[in-house]
PAZA-794080 format. One record per residue (C-alpha): residue number from 0; x, y, z. Coordinates in Angstrom, 2 decimals, always signed. Example, Ala and Ser with C-alpha at 12.3 -4.5 7.8 and 13.67 -1.06 7.14 Angstrom:
[fike 0, [+12.30, -4.50, +7.80]]
[fike 1, [+13.67, -1.06, +7.14]]
//
This chain:
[fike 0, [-54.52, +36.20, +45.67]]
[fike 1, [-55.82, +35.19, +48.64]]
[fike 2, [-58.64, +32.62, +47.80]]
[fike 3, [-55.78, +31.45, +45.21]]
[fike 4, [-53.97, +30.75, +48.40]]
[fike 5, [-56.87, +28.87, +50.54]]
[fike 6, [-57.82, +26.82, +47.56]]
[fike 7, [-54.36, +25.90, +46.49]]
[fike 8, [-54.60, +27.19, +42.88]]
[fike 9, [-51.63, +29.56, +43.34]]
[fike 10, [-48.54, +28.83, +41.43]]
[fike 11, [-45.29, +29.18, +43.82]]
[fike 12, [-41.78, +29.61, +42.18]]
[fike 13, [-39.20, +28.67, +44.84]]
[fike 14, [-35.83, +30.45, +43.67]]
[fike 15, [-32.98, +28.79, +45.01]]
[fike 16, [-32.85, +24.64, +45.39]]
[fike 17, [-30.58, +24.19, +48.39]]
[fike 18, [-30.74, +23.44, +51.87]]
[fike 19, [-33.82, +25.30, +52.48]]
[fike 20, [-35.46, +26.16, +48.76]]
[fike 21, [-35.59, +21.95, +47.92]]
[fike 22, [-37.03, +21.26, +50.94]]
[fike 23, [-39.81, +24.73, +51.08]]
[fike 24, [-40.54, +23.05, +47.41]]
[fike 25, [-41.37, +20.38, +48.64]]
[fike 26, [-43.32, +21.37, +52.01]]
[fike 27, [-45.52, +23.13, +49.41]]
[fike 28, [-45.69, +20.89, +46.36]]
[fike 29, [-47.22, +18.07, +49.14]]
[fike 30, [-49.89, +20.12, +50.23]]
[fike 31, [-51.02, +20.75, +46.73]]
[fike 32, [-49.93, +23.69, +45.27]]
[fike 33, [-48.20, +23.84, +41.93]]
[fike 34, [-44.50, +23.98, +42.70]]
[fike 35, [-41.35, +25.36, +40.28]]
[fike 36, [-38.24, +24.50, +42.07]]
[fike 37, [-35.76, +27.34, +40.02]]
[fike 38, [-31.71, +27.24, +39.94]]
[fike 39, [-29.31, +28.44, +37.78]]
[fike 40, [-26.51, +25.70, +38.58]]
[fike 41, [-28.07, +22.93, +36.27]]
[fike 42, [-26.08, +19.86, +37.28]]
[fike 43, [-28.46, +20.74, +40.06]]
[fike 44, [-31.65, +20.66, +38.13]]
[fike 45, [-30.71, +17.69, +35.70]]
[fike 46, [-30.16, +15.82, +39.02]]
[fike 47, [-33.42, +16.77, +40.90]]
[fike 48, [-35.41, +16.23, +37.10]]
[fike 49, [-33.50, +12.45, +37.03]]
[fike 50, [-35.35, +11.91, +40.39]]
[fike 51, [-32.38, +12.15, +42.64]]
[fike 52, [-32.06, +15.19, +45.65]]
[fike 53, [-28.69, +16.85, +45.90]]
[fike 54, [-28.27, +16.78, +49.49]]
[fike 55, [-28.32, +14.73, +52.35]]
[fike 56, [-31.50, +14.84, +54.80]]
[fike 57, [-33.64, +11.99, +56.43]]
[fike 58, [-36.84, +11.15, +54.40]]
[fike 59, [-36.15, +14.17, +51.71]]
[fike 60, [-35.72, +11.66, +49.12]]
[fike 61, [-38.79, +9.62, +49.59]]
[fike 62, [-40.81, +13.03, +49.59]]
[fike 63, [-39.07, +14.37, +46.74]]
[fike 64, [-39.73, +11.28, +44.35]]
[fike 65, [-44.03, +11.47, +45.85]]
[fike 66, [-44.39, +15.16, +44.66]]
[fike 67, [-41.68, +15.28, +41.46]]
[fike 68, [-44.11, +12.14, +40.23]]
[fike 69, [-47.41, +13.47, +40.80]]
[fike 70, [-46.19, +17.03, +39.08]]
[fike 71, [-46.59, +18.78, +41.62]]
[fike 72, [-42.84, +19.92, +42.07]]
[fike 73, [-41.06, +20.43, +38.71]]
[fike 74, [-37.52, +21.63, +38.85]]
[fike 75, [-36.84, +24.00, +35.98]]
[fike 76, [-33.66, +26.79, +34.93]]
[fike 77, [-36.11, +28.75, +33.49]]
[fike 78, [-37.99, +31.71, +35.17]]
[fike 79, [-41.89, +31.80, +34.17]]
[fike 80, [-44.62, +33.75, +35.63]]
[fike 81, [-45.96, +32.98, +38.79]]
[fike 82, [-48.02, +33.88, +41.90]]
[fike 83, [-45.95, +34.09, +44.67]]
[fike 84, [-41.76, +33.86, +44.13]]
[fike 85, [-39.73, +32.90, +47.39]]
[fike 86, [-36.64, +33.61, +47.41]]
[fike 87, [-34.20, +30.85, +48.91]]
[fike 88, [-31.01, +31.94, +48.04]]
[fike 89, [-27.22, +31.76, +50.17]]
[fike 90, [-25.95, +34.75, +52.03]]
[fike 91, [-22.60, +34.14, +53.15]]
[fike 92, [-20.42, +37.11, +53.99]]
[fike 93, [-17.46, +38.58, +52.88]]
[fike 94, [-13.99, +39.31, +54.94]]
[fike 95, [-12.72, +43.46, +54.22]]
[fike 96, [-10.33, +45.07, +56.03]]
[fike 97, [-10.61, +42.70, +58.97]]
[fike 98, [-14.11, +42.92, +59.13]]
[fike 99, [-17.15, +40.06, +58.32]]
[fike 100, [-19.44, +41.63, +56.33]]
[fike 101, [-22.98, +40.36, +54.59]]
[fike 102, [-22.56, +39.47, +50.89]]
[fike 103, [-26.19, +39.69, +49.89]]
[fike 104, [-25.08, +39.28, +45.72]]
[fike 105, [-27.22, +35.80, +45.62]]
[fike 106, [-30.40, +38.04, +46.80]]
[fike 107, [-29.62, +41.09, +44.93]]
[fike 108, [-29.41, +38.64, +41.33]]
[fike 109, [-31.87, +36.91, +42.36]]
[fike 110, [-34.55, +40.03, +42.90]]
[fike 111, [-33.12, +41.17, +39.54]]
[fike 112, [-34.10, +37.86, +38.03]]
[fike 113, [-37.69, +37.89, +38.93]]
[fike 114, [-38.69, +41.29, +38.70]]
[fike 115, [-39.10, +40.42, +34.74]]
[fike 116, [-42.05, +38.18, +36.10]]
[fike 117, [-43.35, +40.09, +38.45]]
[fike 118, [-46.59, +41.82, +38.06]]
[fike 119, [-49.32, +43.61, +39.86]]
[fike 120, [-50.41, +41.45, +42.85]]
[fike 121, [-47.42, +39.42, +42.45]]
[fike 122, [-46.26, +37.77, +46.49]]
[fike 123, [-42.61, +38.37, +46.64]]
[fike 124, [-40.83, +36.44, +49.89]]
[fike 125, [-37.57, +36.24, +51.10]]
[fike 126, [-36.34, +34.03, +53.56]]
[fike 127, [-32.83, +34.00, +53.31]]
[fike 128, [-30.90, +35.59, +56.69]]
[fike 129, [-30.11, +38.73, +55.34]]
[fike 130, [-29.33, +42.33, +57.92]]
[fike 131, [-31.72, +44.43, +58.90]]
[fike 132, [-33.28, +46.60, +55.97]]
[fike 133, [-32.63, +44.26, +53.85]]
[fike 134, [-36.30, +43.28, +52.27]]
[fike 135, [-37.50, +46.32, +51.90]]
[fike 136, [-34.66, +48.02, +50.67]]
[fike 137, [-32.30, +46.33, +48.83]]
[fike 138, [-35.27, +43.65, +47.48]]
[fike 139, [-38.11, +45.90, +47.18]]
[fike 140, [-36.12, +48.56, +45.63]]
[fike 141, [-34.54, +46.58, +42.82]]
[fike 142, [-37.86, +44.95, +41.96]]
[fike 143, [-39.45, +48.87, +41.56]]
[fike 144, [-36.56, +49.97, +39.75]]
[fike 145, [-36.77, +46.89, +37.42]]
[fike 146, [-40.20, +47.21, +37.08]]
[fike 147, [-42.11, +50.42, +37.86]]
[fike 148, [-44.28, +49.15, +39.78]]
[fike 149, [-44.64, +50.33, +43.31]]
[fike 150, [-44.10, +48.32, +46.76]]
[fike 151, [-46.99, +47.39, +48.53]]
[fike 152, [-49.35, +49.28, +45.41]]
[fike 153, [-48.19, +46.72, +43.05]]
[fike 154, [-46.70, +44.16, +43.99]]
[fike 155, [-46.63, +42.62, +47.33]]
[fike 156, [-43.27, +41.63, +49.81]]
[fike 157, [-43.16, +39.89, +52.95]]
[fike 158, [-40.27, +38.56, +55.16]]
[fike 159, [-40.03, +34.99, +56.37]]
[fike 160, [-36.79, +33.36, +57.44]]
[fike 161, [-36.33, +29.72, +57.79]]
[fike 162, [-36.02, +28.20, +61.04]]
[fike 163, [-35.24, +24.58, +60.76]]
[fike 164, [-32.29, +22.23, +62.24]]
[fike 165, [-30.21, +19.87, +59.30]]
[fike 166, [-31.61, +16.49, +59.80]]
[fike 167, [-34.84, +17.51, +60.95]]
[fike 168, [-35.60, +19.71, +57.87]]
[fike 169, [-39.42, +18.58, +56.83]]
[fike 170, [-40.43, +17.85, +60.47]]
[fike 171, [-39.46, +21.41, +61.69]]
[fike 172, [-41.22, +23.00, +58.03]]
[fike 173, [-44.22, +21.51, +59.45]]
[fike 174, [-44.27, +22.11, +63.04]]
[fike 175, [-42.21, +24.73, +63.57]]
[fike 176, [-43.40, +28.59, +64.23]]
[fike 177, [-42.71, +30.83, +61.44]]
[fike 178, [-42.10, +34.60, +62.00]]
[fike 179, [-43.91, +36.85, +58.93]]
[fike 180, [-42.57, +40.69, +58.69]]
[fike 181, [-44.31, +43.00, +56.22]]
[fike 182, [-44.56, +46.89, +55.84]]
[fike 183, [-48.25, +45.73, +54.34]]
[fike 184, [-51.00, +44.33, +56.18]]
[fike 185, [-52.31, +42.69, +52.82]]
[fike 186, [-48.66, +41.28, +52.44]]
[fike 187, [-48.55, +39.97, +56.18]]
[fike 188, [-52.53, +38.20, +55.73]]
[fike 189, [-51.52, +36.66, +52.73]]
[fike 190, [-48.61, +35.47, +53.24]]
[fike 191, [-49.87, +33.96, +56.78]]
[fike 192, [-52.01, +32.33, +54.93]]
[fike 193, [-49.44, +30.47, +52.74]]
[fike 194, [-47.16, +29.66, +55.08]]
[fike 195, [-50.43, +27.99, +57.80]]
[fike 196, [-51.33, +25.89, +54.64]]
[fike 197, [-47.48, +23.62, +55.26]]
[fike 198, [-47.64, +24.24, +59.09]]
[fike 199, [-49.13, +20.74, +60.98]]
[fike 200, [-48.83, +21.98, +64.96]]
[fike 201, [-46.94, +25.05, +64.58]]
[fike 202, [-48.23, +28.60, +64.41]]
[fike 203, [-47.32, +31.95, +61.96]]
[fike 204, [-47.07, +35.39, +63.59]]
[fike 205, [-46.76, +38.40, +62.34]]
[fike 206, [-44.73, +41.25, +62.61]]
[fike 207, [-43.01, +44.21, +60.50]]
[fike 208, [-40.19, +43.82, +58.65]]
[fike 209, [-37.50, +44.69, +60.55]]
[fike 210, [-38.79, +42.89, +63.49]]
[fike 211, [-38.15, +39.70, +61.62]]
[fike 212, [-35.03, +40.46, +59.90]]
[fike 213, [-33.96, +41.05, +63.41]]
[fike 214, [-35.59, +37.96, +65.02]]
[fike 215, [-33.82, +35.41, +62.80]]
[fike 216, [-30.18, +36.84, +63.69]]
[fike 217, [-31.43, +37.41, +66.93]]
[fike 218, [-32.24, +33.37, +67.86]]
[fike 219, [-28.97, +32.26, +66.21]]
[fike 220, [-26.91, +34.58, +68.07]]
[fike 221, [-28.50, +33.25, +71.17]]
[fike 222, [-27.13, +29.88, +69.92]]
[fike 223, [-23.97, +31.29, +69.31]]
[fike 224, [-23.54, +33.12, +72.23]]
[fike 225, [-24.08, +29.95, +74.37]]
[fike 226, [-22.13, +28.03, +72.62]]
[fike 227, [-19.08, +30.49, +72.95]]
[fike 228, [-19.89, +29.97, +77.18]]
[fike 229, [-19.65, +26.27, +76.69]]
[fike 230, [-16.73, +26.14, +74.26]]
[fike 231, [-15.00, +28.91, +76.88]]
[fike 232, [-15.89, +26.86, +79.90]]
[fike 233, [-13.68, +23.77, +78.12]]
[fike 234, [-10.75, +25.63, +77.76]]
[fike 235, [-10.76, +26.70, +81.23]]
[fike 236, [-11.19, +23.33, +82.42]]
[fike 237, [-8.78, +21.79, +80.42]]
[fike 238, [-6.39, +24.39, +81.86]]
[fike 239, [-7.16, +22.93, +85.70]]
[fike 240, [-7.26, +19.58, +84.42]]
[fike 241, [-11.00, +18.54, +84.64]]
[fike 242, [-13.44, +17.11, +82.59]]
[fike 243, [-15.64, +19.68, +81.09]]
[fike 244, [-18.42, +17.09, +79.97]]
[fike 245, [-18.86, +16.25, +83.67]]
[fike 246, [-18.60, +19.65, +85.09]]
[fike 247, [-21.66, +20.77, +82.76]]
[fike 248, [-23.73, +17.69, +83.25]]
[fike 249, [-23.36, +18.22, +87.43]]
[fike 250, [-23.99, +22.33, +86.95]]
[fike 251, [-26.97, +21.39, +85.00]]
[fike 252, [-28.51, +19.79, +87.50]]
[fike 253, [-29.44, +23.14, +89.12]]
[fike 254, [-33.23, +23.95, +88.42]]
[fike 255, [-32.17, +27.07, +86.31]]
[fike 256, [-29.13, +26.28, +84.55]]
[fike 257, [-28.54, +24.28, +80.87]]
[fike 258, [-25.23, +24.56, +79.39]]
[fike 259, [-24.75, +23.60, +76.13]]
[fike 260, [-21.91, +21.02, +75.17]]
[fike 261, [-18.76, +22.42, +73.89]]
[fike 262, [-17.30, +21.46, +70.82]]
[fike 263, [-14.54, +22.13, +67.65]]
[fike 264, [-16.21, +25.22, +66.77]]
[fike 265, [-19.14, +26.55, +65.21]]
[fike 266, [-20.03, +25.73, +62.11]]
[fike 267, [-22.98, +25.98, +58.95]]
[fike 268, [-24.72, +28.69, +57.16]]
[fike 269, [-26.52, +30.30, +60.35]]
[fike 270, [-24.51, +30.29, +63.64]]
[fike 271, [-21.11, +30.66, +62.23]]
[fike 272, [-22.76, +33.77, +60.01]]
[fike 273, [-25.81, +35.48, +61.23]]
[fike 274, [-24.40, +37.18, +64.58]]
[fike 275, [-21.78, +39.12, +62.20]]
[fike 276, [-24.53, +41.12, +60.14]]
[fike 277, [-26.03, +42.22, +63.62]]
[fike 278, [-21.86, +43.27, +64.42]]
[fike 279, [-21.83, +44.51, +61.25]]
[fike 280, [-25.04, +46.79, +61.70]]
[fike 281, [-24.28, +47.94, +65.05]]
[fike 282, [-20.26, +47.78, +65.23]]
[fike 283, [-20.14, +49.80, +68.82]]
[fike 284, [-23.33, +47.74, +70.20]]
[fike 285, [-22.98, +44.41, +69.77]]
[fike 286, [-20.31, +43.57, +72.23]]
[fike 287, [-21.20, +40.27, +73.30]]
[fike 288, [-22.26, +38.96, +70.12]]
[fike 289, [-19.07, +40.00, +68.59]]
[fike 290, [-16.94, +38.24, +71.45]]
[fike 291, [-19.14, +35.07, +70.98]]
[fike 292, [-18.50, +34.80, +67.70]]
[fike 293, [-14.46, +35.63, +68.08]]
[fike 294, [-14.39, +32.79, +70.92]]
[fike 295, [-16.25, +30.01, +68.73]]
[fike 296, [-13.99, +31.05, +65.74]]
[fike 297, [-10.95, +30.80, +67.64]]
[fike 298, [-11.74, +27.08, +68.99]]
[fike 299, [-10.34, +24.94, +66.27]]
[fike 300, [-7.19, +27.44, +66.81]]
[fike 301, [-7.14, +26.04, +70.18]]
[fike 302, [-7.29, +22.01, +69.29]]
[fike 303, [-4.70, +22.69, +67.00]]
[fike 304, [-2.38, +24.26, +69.64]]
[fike 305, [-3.30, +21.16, +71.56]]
[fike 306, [-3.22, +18.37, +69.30]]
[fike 307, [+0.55, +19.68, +68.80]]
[fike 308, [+1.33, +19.39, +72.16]]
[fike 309, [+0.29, +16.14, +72.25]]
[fike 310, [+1.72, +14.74, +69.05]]
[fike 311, [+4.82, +16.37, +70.28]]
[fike 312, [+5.04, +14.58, +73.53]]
[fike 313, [+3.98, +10.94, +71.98]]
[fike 314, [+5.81, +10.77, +69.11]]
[fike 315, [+8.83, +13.15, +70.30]]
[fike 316, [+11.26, +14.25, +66.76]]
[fike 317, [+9.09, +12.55, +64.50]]
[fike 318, [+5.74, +14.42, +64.92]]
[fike 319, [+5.89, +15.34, +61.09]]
[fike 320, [+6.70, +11.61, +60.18]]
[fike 321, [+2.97, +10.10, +61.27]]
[fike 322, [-0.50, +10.66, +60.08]]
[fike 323, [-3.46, +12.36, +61.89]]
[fike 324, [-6.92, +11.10, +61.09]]
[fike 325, [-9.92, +13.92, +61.43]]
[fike 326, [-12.69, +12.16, +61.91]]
[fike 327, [-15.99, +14.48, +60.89]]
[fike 328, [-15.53, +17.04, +58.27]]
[fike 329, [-19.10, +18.28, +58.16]]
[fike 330, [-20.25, +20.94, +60.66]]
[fike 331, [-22.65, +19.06, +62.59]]
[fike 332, [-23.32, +15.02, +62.69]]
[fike 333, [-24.94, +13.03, +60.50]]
[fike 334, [-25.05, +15.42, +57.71]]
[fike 335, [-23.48, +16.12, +54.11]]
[fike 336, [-23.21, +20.23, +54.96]]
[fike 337, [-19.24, +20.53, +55.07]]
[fike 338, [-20.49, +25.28, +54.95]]
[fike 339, [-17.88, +26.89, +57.91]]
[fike 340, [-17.13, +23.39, +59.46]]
[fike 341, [-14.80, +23.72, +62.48]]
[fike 342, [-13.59, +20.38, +61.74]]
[fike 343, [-11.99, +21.55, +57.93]]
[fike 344, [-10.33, +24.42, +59.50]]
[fike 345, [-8.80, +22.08, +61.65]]
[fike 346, [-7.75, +19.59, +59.65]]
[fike 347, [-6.44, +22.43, +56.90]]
[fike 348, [-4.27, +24.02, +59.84]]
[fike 349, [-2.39, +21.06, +60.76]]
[fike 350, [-2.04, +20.30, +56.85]]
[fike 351, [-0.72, +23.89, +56.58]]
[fike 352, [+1.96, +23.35, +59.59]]
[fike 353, [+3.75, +20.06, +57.54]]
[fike 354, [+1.84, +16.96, +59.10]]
[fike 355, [-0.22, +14.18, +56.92]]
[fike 356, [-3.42, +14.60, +57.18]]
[fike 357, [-6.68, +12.46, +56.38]]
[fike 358, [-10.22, +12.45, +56.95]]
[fike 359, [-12.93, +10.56, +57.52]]
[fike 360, [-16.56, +12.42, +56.46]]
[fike 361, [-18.81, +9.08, +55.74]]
[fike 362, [-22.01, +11.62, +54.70]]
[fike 363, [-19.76, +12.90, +51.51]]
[fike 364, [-19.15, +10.59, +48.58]]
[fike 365, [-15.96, +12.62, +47.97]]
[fike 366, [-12.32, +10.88, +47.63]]
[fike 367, [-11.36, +14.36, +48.44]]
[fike 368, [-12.36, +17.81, +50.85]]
[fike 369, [-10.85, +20.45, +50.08]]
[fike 370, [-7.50, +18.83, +49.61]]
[fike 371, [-8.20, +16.52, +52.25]]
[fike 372, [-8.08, +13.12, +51.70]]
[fike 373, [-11.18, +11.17, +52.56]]
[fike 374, [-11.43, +8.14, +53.55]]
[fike 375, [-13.46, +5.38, +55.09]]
[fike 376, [-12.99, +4.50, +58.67]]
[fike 377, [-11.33, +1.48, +58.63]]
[fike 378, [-8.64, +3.15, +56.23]]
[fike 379, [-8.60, +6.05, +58.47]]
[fike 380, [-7.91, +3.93, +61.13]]
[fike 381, [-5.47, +1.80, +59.87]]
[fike 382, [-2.87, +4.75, +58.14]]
[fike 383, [-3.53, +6.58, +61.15]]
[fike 384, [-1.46, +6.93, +63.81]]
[fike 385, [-3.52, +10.15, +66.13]]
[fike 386, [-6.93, +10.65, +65.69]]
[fike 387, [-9.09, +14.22, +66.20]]
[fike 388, [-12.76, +13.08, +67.02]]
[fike 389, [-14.90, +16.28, +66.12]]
[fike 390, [-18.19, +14.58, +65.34]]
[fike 391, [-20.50, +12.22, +67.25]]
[fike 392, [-21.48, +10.38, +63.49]]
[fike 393, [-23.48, +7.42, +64.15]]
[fike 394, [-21.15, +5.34, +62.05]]
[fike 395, [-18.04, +6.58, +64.63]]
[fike 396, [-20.42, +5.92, +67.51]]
[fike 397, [-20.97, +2.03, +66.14]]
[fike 398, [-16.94, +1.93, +66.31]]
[fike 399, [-16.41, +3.30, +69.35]]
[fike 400, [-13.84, +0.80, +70.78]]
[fike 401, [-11.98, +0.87, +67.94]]
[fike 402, [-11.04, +4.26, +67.47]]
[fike 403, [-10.64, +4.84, +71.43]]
[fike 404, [-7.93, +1.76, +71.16]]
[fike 405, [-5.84, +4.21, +69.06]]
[fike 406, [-4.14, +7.78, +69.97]]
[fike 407, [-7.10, +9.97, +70.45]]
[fike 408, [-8.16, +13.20, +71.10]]
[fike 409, [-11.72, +13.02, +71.92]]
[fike 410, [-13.06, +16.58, +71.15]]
[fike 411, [-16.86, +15.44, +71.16]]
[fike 412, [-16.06, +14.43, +74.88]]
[fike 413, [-18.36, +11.47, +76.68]]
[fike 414, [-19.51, +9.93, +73.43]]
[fike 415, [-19.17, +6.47, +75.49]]
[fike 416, [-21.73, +7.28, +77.90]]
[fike 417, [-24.11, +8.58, +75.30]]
[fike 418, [-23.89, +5.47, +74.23]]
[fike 419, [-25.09, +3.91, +77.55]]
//
């Protein structure tokens, strides 16, 4: 398996063509190997096979069309034998009894699926955020059960989660480090190996499995954690009447501080998810991580508390009469990803509570969000009479004047001197 690895004659079946698996396929399909990009959701595949990608990332599209014309990337629905499987698959989690918990149902089919392919010296990899003892037990397990062949014997399973940022996507599969866990040394070479073959200026370490498992939830709590400080720090300072923006840019000027920039919320598949399977593991540990996540979850909460406050004092007995624009209903700017966006829960809320809401999400070609109207921004603009500004879109960014000329409530804070 190994020299089928160096010399690029391995055949890689990337399960999963989402966020991560279409661009992995891709990463791997350009640097020569033979690529199957697998889904079961074939509007997906009939798309990707008509030459067009299914999300929105810089330069994806160009890449896709090089590699899906050469043959080197063929999107399929249909499992086949391969080398090495990686698994790419969602795992969102669950609300019981007041708690977050991991659903890990994607990964559990999807282990199922491939175990009918898998043989001996068959590379399985997963590298969707899953908890700890995950892999080798819940993945491993079903694939011995399904086939009776024996972990690390037979066939061979490594952990590698995905670490890249939505808009950067191919840059960061290229340059950024990847973290390799594996209860085999063969599994952990091997797989090394792969993953150094896509990597440009970034390195691959290795580790064992739980190690990784850990280390993915482990750098988006981080995130999170800071982000709760930030989004904490504006409440506070809305409370004494200061501006949070410039309070964080003069505290950053000490050597040893860098505060992150508060926000609506926290939002997408990782931040807004991965810190509850590590509350979920270790319910009487993980204190801060749990508090973290309750603070960034209870933000968009908070700008709907004050966006009444505010309606209620411009437009005083006829706050339910007027329209509030939301302008940004993805998660983060200039993307398509719309997965735990801050921004929806906000809008939502104040649809819930009996005012007219629209939106304004440029990076969806959707009339419609989740019973949201959306529209462009100069229809936004123009049926609007109070504006939420959650996102710092480029498009909003080019309009600046215009939408600070109306009612706003600027939650993305000094986008004018950004601009500057």
């Amino acid at each position: 398996m190994l020299e089928k690895i160096k010399d690029k004659t391995a055949k890689i079946t990337i399960v999963g063509m989402g966020y991560i698996g279409l661009p992995t396929s891709i990463a791997f399909a350009e640097t020569g190997y033979e690529v199957y990009g697998y889904d079961v959701n074939e509007e997906v595949i009939n798309t990707l096979k008509n030459g067009k990608i299914h999300i929105k990332e810089p330069d994806l599209q160009q890449s896709f069309e090089k590699v899906l014309n050469s043959k080197k990337l063929i999107p399929t629905n249909k499992l086949e034998k391969s080398d090495v499987f990686i698994i790419c698959v969602p795992t969102p989690f669950i609300k019981k009894e007041n708690k977050k918990l991991s659903d890990i149902t994607y990964v559990e089919k999807a282990a199922k699926e491939i175990s009918s392919f898998v043989e001996k010296d068959t590379l399985v990899i997963l590298e969707s955020t899953v908890p700890p003892m995950t892999t080798d037990e819940v993945v491993g397990k079903i694939i011995e059960s399904e086939t009776n062949l024996k972990l690390n014997e037979d066939f061979l399973l490594s952990y590698c989660p995905e670490r890249v940022l939505p808009g950067r996507i191919l840059y960061e599969l290229k340059n950024n480090d990847r973290i390799i866990g594996s209860s085999s040394e063969k599994a952990k070479e091997i797989t090394k190996s792969l993953y150094e073959s896509i990597l440009t200026s970034g390195k691959a370490y290795t580790t064992d499995t739980h190690t990784a498992e850990m280390c993915k939830l482990v750098e988006n709590s981080y995130r999170d954690v800071n982000i709760a400080f930030a989004n904490e720090l504006s409440i506070i300072a809305d409370k004494i009447g200061i501006n949070v923006f410039e309070l964080i840019e003069l505290a950053n000027k000490h050597p040893r501080v860098n505060i992150l920039k508060p926000g609506a919320g926290v939002g997408g598949h990782c931040l807004a998810v991965d810190p509850w399977f590590i509350v979920e593991k270790f319910p009487e540990e993980a204190n801060i991580i749990r508090t973290a996540r309750e603070t960034n979850d209870n933000k968009p909460n908070w700008i709907v508390e004050k966006v009444e406050k505010e309606i209620k004092e411009k437009y005083p007995n006829k706050e339910k009469e007027i329209t509030i624009g939301i302008l940004g209903l993805s998660y983060k700017p200039n993307i398509d990803d719309l997965r735990e966006s801050p921004s929806i829960e906000i809008a939502l809320s104040l649809k819930e509570k009996g005012y007219n809401v629209v939106g304004c999400e440029p990076n969806v070609l959707k009339e419609e969000i989740k019973g949201i109207k959306n529209l462009s921004l100069k229809d936004t603009l123009e049926r609007s009479d109070y504006l939420v500004l959650t996102l710092a879109h480029d498009e909003f960014k080019e309009n600046i004047d215009s939408i600070m000329n109306k009612n706003v409530l600027n939650v993305v804070g000094m986008i004018n001197k950004e601009l500057k």
